[in-house]
TORNU-294889 format. One record per residue: x, y, z of N, C-alpha, C in turn. Coordinates in pm, whole numbers, plus 32768, in hexadecimal, padded with zeros to 4 digits. Layout:
XYZXYZXYZ ...
***
This chain:
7DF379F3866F7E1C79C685EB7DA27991859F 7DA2799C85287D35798F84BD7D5478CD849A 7CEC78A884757CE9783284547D36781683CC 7D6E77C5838E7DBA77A583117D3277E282CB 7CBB777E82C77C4A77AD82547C3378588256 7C2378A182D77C27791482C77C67797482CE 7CFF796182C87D5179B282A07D5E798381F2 7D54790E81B07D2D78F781187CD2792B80CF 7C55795881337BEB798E81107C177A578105 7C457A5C815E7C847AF3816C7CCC7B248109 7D1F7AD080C27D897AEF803E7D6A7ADE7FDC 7CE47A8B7FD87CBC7A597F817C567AE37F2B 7BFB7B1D7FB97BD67B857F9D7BF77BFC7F71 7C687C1F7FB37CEE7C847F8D7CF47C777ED2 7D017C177EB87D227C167E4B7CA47C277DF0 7C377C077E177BC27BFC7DE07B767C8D7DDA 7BA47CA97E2D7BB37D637E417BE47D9C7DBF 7C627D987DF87CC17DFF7D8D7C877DB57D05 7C847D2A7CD87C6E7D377C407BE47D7A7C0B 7B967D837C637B277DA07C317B3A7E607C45 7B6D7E9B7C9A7BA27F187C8B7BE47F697C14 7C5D7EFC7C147CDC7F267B907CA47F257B61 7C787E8D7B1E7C787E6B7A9E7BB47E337A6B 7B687DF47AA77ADB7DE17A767A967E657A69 7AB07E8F7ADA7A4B7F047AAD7AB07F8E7B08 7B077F967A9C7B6B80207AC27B1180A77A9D 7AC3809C7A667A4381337A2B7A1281577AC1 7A1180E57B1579F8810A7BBC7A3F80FF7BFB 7AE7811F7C027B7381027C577B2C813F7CCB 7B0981CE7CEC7B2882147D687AA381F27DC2 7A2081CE7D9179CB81AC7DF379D881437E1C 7A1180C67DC97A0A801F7DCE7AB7802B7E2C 7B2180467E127BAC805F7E347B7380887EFA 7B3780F37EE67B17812E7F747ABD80BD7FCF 7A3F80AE7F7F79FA800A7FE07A2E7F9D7FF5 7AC57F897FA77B087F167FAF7B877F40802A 7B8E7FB880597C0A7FAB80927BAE7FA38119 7B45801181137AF77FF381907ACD7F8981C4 7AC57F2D817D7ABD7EC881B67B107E4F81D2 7B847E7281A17C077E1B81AA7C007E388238 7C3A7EFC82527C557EF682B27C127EFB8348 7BAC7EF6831C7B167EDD83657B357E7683AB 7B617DFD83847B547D7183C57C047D4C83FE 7C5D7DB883D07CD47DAA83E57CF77E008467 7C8D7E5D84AF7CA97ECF84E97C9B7E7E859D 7C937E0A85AD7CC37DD3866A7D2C7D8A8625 7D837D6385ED7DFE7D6A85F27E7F7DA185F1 7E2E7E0B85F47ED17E7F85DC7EF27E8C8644 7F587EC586637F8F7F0C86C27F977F9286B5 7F877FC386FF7F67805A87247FBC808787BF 802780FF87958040811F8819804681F087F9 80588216883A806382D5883A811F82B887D4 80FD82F7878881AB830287758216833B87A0 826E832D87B282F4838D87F2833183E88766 8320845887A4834D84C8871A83CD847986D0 841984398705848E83CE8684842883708644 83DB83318671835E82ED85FF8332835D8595 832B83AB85CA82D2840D858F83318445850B 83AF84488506841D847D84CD83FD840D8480 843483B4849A844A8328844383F5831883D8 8379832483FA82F8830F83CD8304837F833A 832883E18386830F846283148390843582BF 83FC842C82E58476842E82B4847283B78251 8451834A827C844C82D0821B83EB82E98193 8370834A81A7831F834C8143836783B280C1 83D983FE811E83DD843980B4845A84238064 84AC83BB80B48512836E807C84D783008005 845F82D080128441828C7FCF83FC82C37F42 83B983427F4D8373836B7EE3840183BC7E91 84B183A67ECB851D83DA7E73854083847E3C 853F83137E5B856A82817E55852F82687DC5 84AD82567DC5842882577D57845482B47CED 848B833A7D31849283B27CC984EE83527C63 855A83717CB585D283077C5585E982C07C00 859082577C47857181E77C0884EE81E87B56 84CA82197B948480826A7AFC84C882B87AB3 852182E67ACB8574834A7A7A85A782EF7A34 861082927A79866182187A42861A81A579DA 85AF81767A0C853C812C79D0852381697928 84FC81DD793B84D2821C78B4854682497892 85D5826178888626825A7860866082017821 861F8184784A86558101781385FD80DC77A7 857580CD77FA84F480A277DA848F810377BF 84A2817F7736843E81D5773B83B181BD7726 8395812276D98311812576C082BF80FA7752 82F1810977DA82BB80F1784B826F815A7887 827481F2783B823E8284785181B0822F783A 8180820E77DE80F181D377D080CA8178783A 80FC813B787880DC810978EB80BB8155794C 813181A979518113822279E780A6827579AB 809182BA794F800E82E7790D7FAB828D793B 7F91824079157EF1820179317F0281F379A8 7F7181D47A167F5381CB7A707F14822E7AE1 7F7482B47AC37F52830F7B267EB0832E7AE3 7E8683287A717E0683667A1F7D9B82F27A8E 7DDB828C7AA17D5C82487AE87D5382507B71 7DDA82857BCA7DD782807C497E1183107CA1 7E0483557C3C7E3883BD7C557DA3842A7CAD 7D9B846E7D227D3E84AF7D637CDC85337CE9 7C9685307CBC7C54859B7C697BF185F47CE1 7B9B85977D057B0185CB7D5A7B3185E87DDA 7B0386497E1D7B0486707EAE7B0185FF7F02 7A9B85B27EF47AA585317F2F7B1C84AB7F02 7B4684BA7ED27BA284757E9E7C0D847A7EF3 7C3685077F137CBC85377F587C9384EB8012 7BF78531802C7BEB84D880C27BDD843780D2 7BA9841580327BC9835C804C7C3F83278037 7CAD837180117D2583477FE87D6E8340809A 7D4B83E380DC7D9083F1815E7D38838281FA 7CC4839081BD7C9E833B82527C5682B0824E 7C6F829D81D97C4481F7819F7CA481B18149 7CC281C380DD7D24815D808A7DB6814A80DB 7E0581EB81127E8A81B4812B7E6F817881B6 7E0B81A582047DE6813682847DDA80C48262 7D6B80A482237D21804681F97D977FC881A7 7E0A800081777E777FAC812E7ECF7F8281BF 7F137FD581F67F6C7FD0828E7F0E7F7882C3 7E817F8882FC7E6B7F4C835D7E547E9A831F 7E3A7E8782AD7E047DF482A47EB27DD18254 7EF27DD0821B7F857DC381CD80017D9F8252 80097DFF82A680887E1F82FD7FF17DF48367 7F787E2B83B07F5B7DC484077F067D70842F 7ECD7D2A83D87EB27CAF83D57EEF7C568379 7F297C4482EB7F6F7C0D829F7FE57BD282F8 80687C6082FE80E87C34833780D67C0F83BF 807B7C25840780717C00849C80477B638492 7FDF7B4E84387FC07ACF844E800D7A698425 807E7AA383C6812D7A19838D81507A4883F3 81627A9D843081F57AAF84A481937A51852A 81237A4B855480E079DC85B380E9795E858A 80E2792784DF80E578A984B8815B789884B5 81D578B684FC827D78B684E782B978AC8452 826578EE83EA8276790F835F831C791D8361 837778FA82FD83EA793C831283E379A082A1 84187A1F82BB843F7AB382A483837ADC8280 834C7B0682F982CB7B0C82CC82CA7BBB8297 830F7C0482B983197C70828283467C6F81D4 83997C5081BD83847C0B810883057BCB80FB 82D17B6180F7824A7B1080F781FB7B8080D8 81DA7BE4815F81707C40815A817B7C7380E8 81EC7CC480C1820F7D18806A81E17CAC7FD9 82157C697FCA82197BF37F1981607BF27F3E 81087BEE7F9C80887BC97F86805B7C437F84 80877CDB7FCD80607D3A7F8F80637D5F7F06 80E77D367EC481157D4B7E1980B87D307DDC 80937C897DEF80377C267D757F7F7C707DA2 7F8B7C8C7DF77EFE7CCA7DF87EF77D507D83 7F5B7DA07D5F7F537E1C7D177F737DF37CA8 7F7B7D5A7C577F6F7D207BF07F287D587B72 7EC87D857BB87E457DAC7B347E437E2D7B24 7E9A7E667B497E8F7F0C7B217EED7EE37AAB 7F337E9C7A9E7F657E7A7A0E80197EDA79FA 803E7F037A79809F7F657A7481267F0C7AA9 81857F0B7A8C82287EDA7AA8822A7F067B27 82517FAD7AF88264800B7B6B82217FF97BDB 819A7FF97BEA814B7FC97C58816B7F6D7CBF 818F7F137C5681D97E827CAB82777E8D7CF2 82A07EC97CA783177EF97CFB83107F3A7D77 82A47FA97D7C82A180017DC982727FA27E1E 81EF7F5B7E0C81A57F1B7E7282007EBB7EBF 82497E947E8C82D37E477EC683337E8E7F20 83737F037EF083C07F4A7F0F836D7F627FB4 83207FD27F6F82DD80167FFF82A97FC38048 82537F46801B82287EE880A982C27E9C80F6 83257EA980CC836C7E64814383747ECC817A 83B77F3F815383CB7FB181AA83627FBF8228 82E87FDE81ED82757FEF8260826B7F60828A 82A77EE7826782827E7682CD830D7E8C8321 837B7EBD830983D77E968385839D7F2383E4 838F7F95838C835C801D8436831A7FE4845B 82977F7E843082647F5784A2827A7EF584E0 82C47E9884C283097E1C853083517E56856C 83B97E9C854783EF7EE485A483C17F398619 83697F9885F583327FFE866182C07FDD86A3 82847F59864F81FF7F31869C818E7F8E86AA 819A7FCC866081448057865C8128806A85E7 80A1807B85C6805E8073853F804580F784E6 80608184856B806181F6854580FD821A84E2 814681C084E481DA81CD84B681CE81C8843A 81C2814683D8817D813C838D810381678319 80C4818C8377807481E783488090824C8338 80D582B58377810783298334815B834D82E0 819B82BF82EF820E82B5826981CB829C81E1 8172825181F981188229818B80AF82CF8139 8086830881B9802D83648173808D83EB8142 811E83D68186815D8445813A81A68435809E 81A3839A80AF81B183778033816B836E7FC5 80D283857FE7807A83587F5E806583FB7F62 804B84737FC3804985087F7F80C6854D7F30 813D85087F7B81A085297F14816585237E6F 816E84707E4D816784207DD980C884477D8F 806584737DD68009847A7D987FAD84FD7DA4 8018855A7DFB7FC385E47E13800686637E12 808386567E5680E086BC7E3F814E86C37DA7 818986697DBF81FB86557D5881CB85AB7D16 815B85C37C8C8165854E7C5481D785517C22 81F384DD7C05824E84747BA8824084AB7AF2 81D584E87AF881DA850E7A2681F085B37A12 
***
């Protein structure tokens, strides 16, 4: 377990990350976005848990990502049905985080959605569920949300809400970090490579 000062220091950074990503200097999202996850999950990577998955993890994993990127569909449909001037939100958003460069597509797959799973779901929620946090899977999730603050998007925050409990209970549940993670990376090629959202 991390000390109070340096698990304060850890979130503190998280956040010091992403604003300077989103929002200080968004003209550099994908190089500054990519050195920031690497190193989240850089220092987050002896706490995880790691086991081989059982092909029903493996289902779950896939199955949840893509329950979630219908969920999202929906929910945007409904959103801008209600709330059309929110299209400008999802506009700037995908325009800033959306994969363009060759490299973009391999820092998205073997650094950011790692790099988010491993320090969010395991070091974040692991370290409330050791401090007997109560519902540390919410917690994780509300401190994943307020970190994606500065991209300046509603939607974002929802999602970041939505999808971090999801990927915090597969992984309390399965104890397995590969669960998670595949739910996670089938969810951001859905949302940001196969079938955008615009």
């Amino acid at each position: 377990m991390l000390t109070n000062k340096s698990f304060y220091f850890v979130l503190l950074l998280s956040h010091s990350l992403l604003f300077l990503s989103f929002y200080l200097f968004n003209d550099l999202f994908w190089p500054l976005f990519t050195l920031s996850l690497l190193l989240l999950g850089g220092i987050s990577f002896r706490k995880v848990k790691w086991k081989k998955p059982s092909p029903f993890q493996l289902l779950i994993g896939i199955l949840s990502g893509v329950f979630l990127y219908f969920v999202f569909l929906l929910g945007k449909t409904l959103m801008l049905a209600l709330f059309p001037q929110f299209i400008t939100q999802i506009e700037e958003l995908y325009t800033l985080v959306a994969p363009v460069k060759a490299w973009h597509y391999i820092s998205l797959v073997l650094i950011i959605i790692p790099g988010e799973e491993l320090f969010w779901r395991g070091l974040v929620q692991t370290e409330l569920k050791t401090r007997k946090i109560n519902y540390p899977i919410l917690i994780a999730a509300l401190l994943y949300m307020s970190a994606h603050l500065y991209a300046g998007a509603f939607l974002l925050l929802v999602a970041a809400l939505l999808a971090g409990s999801v990927w915090g209970y597969l992984y309390d549940r399965s104890g397995n970090m590969v669960v998670p993670l595949l739910s996670h990376l089938i969810f951001d090629l859905f949302l940001l490579v196969f079938f955008p959202l615009l």
